[in-house]
FIZA-544057 format. One record per residue (C-alpha): residue in three letters; x, y, z; residue number from 1. Coordinates in steps of 0.5 Angstrom, whole numbers, plus 500, padded with zeros to 3 digits. Example, Ala and Ser with C-alpha at 12.3 -4.5 7.8 and 13.67 -1.06 7.14 Angstrom:
BEGIN
+-----+-----+-----+-----+-----+
! res !  c1 !  c2 !  c3 !   n !
+-----+-----+-----+-----+-----+
! Ala ! 525 ! 491 ! 516 !   1 !
! Ser ! 527 ! 498 ! 514 !   2 !
+-----+-----+-----+-----+-----+
//
This chain:
BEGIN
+-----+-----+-----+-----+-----+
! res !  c1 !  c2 !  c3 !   n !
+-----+-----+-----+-----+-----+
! Unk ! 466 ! 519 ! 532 !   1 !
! Unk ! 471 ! 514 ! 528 !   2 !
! Unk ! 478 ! 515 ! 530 !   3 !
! Unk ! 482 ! 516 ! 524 !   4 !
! Unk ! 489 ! 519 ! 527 !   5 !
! Unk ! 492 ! 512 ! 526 !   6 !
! Unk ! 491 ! 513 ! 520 !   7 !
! Unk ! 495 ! 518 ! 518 !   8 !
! Unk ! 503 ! 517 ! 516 !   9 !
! Unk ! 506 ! 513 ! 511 !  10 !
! Unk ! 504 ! 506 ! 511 !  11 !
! Unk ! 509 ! 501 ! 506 !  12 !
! Unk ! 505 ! 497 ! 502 !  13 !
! Unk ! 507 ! 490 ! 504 !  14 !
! Unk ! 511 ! 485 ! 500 !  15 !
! Unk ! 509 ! 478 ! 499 !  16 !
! Unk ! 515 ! 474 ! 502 !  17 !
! Unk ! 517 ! 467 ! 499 !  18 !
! Unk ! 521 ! 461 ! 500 !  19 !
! Unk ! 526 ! 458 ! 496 !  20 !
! Unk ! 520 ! 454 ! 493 !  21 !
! Unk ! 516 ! 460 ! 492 !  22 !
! Unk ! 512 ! 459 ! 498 !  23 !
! Unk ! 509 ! 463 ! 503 !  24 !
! Unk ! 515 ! 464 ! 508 !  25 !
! Unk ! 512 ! 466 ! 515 !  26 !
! Unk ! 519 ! 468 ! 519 !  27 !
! Unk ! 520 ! 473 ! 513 !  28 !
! Unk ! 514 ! 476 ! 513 !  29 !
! Unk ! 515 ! 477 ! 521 !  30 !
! Unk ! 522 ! 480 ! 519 !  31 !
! Unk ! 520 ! 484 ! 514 !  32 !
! Unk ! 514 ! 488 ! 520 !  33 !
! Unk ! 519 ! 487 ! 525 !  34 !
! Unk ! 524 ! 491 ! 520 !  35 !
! Unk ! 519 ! 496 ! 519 !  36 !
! Unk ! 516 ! 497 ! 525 !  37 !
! Unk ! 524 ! 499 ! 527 !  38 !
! Unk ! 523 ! 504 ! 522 !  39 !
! Unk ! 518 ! 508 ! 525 !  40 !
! Unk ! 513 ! 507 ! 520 !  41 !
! Unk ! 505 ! 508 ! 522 !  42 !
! Unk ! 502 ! 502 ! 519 !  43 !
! Unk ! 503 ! 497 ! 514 !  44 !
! Unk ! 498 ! 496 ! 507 !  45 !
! Unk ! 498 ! 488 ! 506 !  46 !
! Unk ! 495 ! 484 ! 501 !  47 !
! Unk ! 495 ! 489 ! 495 !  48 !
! Unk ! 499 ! 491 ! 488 !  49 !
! Unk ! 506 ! 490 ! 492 !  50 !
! Unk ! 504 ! 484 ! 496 !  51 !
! Unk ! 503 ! 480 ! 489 !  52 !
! Unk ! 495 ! 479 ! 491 !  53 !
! Unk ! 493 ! 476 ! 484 !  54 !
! Unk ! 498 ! 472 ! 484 !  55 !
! Unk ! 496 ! 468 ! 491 !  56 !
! Unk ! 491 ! 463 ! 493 !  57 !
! Unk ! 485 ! 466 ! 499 !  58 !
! Unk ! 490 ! 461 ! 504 !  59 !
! Unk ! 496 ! 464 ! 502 !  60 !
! Unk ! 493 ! 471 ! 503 !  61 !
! Unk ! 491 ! 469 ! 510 !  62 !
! Unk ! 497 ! 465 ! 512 !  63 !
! Unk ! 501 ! 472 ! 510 !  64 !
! Unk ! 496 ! 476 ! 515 !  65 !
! Unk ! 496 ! 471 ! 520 !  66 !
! Unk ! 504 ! 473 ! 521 !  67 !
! Unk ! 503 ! 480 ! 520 !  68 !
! Unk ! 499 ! 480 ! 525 !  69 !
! Unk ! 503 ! 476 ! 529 !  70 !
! Unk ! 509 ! 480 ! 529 !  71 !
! Unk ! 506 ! 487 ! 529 !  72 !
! Unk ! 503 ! 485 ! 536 !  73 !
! Unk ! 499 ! 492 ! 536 !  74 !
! Unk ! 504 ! 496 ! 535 !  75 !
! Unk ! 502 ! 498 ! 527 !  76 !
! Unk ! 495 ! 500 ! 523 !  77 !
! Unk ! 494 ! 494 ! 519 !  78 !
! Unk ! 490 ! 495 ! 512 !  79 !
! Unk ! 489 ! 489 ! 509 !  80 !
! Unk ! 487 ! 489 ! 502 !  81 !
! Unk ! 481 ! 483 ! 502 !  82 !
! Unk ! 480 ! 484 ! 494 !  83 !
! Unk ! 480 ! 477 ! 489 !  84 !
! Unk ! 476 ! 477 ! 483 !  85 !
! Unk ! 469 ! 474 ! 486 !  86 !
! Unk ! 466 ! 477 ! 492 !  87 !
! Unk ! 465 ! 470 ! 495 !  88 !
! Unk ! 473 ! 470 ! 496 !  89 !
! Unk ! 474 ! 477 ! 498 !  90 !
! Unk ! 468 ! 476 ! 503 !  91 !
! Unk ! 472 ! 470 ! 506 !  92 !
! Unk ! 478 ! 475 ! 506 !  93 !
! Unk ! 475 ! 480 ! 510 !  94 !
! Unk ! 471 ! 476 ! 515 !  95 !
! Unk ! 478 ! 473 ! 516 !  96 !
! Unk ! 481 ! 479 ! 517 !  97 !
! Unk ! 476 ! 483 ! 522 !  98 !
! Unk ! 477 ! 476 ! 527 !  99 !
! Unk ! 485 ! 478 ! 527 ! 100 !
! Unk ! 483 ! 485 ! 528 ! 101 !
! Unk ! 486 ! 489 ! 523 ! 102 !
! Unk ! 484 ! 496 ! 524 ! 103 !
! Unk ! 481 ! 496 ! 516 ! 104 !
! Unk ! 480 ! 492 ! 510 ! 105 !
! Unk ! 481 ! 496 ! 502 ! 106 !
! Unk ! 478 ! 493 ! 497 ! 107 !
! Unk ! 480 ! 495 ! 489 ! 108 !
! Unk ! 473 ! 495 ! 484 ! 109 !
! Unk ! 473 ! 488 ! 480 ! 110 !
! Unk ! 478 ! 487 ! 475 ! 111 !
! Unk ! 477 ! 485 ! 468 ! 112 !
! Unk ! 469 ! 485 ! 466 ! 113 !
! Unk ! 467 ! 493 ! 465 ! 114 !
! Unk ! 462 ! 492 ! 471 ! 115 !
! Unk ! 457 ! 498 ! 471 ! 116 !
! Unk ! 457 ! 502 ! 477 ! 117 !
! Unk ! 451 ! 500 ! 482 ! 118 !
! Unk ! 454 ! 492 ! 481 ! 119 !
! Unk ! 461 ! 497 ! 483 ! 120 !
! Unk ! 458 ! 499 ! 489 ! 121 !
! Unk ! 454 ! 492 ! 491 ! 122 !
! Unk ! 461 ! 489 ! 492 ! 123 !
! Unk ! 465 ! 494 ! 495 ! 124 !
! Unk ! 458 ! 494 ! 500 ! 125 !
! Unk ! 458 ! 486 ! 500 ! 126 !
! Unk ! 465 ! 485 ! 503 ! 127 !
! Unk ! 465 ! 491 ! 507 ! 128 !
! Unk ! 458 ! 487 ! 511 ! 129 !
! Unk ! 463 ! 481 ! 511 ! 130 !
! Unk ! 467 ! 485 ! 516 ! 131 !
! Unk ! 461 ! 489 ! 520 ! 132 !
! Unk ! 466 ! 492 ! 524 ! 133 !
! Unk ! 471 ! 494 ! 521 ! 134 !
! Unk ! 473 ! 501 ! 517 ! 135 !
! Unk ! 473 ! 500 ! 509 ! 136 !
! Unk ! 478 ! 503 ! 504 ! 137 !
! Unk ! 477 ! 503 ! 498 ! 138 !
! Unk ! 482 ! 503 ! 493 ! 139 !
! Unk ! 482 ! 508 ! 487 ! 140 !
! Unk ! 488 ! 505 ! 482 ! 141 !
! Unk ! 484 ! 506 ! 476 ! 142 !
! Unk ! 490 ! 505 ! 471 ! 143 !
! Unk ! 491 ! 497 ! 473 ! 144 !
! Unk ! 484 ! 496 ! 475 ! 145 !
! Unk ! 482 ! 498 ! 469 ! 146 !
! Unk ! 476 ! 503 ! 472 ! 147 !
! Unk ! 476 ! 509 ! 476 ! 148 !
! Unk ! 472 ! 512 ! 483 ! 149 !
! Unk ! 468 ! 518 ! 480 ! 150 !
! Unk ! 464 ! 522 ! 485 ! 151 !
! Unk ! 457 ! 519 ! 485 ! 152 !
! Unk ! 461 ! 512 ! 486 ! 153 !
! Unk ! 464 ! 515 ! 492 ! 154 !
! Unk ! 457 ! 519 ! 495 ! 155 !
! Unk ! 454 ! 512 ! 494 ! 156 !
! Unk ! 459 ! 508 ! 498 ! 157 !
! Unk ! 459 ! 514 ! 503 ! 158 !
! Unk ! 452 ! 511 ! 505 ! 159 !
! Unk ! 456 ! 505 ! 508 ! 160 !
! Unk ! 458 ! 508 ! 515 ! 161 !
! Unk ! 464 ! 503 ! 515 ! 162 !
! Unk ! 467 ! 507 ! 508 ! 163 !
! Unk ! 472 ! 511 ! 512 ! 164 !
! Unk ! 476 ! 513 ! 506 ! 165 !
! Unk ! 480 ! 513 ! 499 ! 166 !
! Unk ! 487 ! 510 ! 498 ! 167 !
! Unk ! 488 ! 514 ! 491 ! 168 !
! Unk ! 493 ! 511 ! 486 ! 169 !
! Unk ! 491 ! 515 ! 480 ! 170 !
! Unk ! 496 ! 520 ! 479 ! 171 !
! Unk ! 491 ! 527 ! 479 ! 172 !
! Unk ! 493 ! 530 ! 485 ! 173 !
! Unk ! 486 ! 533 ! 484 ! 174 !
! Unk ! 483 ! 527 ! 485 ! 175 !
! Unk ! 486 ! 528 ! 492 ! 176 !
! Unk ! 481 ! 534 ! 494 ! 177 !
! Unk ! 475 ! 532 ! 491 ! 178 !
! Unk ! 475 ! 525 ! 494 ! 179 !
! Unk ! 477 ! 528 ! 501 ! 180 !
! Unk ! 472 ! 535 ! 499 ! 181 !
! Unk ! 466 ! 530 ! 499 ! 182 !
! Unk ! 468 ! 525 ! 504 ! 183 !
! Unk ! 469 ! 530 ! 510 ! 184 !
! Unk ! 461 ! 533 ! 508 ! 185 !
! Unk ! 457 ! 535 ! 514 ! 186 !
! Unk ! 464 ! 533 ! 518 ! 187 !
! Unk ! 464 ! 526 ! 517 ! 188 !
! Unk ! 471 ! 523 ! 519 ! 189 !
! Unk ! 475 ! 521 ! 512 ! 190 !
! Unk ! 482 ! 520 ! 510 ! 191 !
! Unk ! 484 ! 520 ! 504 ! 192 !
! Unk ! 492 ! 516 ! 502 ! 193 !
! Unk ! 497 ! 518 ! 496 ! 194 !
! Unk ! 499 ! 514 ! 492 ! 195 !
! Unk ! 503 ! 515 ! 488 ! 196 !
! Unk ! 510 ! 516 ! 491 ! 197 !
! Unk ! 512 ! 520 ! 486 ! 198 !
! Unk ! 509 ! 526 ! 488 ! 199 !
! Unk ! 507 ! 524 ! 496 ! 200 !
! Unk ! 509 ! 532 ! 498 ! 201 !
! Unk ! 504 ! 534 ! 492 ! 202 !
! Unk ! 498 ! 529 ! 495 ! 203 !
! Unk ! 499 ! 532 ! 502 ! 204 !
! Unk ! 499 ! 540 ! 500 ! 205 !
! Unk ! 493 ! 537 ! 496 ! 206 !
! Unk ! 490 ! 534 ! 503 ! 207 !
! Unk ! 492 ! 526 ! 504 ! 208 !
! Unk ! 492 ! 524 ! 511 ! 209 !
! Unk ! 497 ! 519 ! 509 ! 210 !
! Unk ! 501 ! 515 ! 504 ! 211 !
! Unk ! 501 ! 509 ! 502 ! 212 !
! Unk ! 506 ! 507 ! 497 ! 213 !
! Unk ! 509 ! 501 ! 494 ! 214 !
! Unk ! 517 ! 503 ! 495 ! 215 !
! Unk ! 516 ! 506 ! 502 ! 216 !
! Unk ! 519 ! 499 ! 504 ! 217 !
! Unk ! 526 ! 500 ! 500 ! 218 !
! Unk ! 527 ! 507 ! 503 ! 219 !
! Unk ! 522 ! 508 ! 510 ! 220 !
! Unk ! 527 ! 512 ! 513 ! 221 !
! Unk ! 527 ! 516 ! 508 ! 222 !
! Unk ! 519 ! 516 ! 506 ! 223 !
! Unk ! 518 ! 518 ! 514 ! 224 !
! Unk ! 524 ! 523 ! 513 ! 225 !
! Unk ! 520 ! 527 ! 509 ! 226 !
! Unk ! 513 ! 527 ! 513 ! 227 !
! Unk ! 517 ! 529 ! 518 ! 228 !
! Unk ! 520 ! 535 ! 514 ! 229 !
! Unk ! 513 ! 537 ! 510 ! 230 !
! Unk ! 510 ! 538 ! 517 ! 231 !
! Unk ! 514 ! 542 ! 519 ! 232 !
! Unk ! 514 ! 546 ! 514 ! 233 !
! Unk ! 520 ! 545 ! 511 ! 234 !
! Unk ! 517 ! 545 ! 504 ! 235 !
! Unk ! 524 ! 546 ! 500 ! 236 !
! Unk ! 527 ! 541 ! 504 ! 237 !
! Unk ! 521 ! 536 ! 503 ! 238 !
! Unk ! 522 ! 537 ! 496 ! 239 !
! Unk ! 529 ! 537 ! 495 ! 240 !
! Unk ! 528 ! 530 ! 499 ! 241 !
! Unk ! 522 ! 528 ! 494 ! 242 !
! Unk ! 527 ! 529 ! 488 ! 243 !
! Unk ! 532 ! 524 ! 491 ! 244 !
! Unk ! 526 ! 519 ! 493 ! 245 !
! Unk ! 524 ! 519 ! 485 ! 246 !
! Unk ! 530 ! 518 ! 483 ! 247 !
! Unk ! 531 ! 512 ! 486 ! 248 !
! Unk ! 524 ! 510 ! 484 ! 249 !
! Unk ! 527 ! 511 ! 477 ! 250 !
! Unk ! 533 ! 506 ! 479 ! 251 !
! Unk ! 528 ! 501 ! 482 ! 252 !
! Unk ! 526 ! 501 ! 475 ! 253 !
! Unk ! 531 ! 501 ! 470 ! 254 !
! Unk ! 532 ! 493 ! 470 ! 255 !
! Unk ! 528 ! 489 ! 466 ! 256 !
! Unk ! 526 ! 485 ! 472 ! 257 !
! Unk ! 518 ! 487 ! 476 ! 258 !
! Unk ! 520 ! 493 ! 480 ! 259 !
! Unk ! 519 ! 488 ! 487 ! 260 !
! Unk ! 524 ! 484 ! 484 ! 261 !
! Unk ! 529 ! 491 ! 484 ! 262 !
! Unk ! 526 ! 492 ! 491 ! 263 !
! Unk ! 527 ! 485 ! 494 ! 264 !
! Unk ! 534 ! 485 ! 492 ! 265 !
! Unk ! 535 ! 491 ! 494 ! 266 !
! Unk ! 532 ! 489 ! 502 ! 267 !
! Unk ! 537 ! 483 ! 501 ! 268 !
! Unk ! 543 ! 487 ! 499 ! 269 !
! Unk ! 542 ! 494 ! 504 ! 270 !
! Unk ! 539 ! 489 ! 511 ! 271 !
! Unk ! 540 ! 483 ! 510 ! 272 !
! Unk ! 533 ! 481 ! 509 ! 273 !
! Unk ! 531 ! 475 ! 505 ! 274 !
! Unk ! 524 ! 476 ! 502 ! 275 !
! Unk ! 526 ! 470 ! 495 ! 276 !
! Unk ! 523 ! 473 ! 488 ! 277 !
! Unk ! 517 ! 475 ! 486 ! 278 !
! Unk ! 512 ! 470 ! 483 ! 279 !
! Unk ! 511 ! 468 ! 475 ! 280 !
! Unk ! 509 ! 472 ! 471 ! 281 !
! Unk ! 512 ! 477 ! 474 ! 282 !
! Unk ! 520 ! 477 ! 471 ! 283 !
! Unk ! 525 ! 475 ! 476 ! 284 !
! Unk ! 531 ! 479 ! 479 ! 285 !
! Unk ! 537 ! 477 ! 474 ! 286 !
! Unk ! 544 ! 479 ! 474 ! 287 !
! Unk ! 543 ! 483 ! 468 ! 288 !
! Unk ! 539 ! 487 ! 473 ! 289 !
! Unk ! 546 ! 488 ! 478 ! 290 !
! Unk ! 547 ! 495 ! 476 ! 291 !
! Unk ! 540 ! 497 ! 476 ! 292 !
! Unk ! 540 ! 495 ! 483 ! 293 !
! Unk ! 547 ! 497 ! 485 ! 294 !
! Unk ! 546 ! 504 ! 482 ! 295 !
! Unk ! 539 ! 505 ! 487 ! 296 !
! Unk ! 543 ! 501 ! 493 ! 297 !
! Unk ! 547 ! 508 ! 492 ! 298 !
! Unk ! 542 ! 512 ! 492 ! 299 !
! Unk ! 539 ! 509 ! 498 ! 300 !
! Unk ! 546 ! 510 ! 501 ! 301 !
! Unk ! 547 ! 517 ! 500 ! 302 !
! Unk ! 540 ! 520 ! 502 ! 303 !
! Unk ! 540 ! 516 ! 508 ! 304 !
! Unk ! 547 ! 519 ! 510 ! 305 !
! Unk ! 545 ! 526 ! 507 ! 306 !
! Unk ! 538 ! 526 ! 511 ! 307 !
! Unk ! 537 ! 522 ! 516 ! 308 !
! Unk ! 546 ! 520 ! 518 ! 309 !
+-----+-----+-----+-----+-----+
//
């Protein structure tokens, strides 16, 4: 019987950190994991939307992992987003990533050609045989990926004894119980993560185990905060605290630089974290974005004080 505990909590998305060259920059990848590890969170989501994974080469991901791991010392759940755009590379990935001994690998469909589901299935079943150990996630976010997990994909990817569970990314909290609805048939172990951080309370009335969320790392007490709050019942305070972590999401969005840019400008600016920009095409942090981000450093500010103190 899979352990899936460790899979249950918030899990930030973690970001890809560069140097003033654009490059890799390992020391702030181990600062970033030391960052949130004091924070308290569960587990880290590396090599995915928020770590910039279609803009870096197979080295770059492995040298990014590589440190996460480093630094994590076992101290975290580590899920490492394996998916390129060919099997070849993803497959290279996750072999990578079952000898660090990750606890899972995730995987995106295909982007770009619309691929039928049986050659959907094929490439899943292929990485994950890549890492024959180790868990495998698949990871619904059919609003980027341009195709969505439907039922008869997942019950056929559930033949796989590896898939362990659905990182769910689109926006239908329904999705959340029909994925774990079918995944914990006949008593399977399954768990199945929110992702919108919009609406992370509704995904885990809904049944998530988890969460894993692009902007967790901006805020990860508060994100911690509010599990907390949920599993204690506290439904009303939970949300008042969802409200306030959605209109921060709102300030990280409101410059016209890619929110990762608004999120590390802010990590710069709160915790003297230094993680660089983001990479092109992805629009730069600039200085007509200042008052985007001084308006969600406030309110980064203010909740913390009023929820955490």
């Amino acid at each position: 019987m899979k352990d899936i505990q460790k899979y249950q909590g918030v899990f930030p998305a973690f970001y890809a950190c560069y140097d003033q060259n654009g490059e890799i920059d390992p020391a702030a990848v181990r600062k970033l994991t030391e960052f949130l590890i004091q924070k308290g969170v569960k587990g880290v989501y590396v090599g995915g939307s928020s770590g910039e994974c279609i803009y870096q080469s197979v080295p770059e991901r492995k040298l990014l992992l590589e440190n996460v791991m480093e630094a994590a010392q076992g101290r975290l759940t580590v899920i490492a987003h394996v998916a390129c755009n060919n099997t070849r590379d993803s497959q290279e990935l996750a072999r990578h990533a079952e000898i660090l001994g990750v606890d899972a690998i995730a995987s995106i469909p295909p982007i770009y050609f619309r691929l039928p589901e049986h050659a959907i299935a094929k490439y899943w079943n292929d990485i994950s045989a890549a890492a024959p150990h180790t868990d495998f996630i698949i990871y619904n976010i059919p609003q980027l990926a341009g195709v969505a997990l439907t039922i008869p994909l997942l019950k056929e990817m559930l033949k796989n004894p590896n898939v362990i569970g659905v990182k769910n990314s689109s926006m239908p909290v329904q999705d959340i119980q029909m994925f774990k609805d079918e995944g914990t048939r006949n008593g399977r172990p399954f768990v199945v993560f929110n992702g919108p951080d919009e609406q992370i309370i509704s995904g885990l009335m809904m049944g998530a185990d988890g969460g894993i969320g692009g902007t967790y790392g901006a805020m990860p007490e508060l994100i911690v905060k509010l599990f907390e709050l949920f599993y204690a019942g506290k439904r009303e305070e939970a949300r008042a605290l969802q409200y306030d972590v959605d209109n921060i999401i709102y300030a990280l969005c409101a410059g016209k630089c890619n929110m990762y840019a608004s999120i590390k400008e802010v990590l710069r600016r709160r915790e003297g974290l230094d993680l660089g920009g983001v990479r092109p095409p992805l629009a730069a942090y600039t200085a007509a974005d200042d008052g985007a981000i001084a308006h969600a450093v406030s309110l980064i500010d203010q909740a913390v004080k009023r929820w955490v103190g």
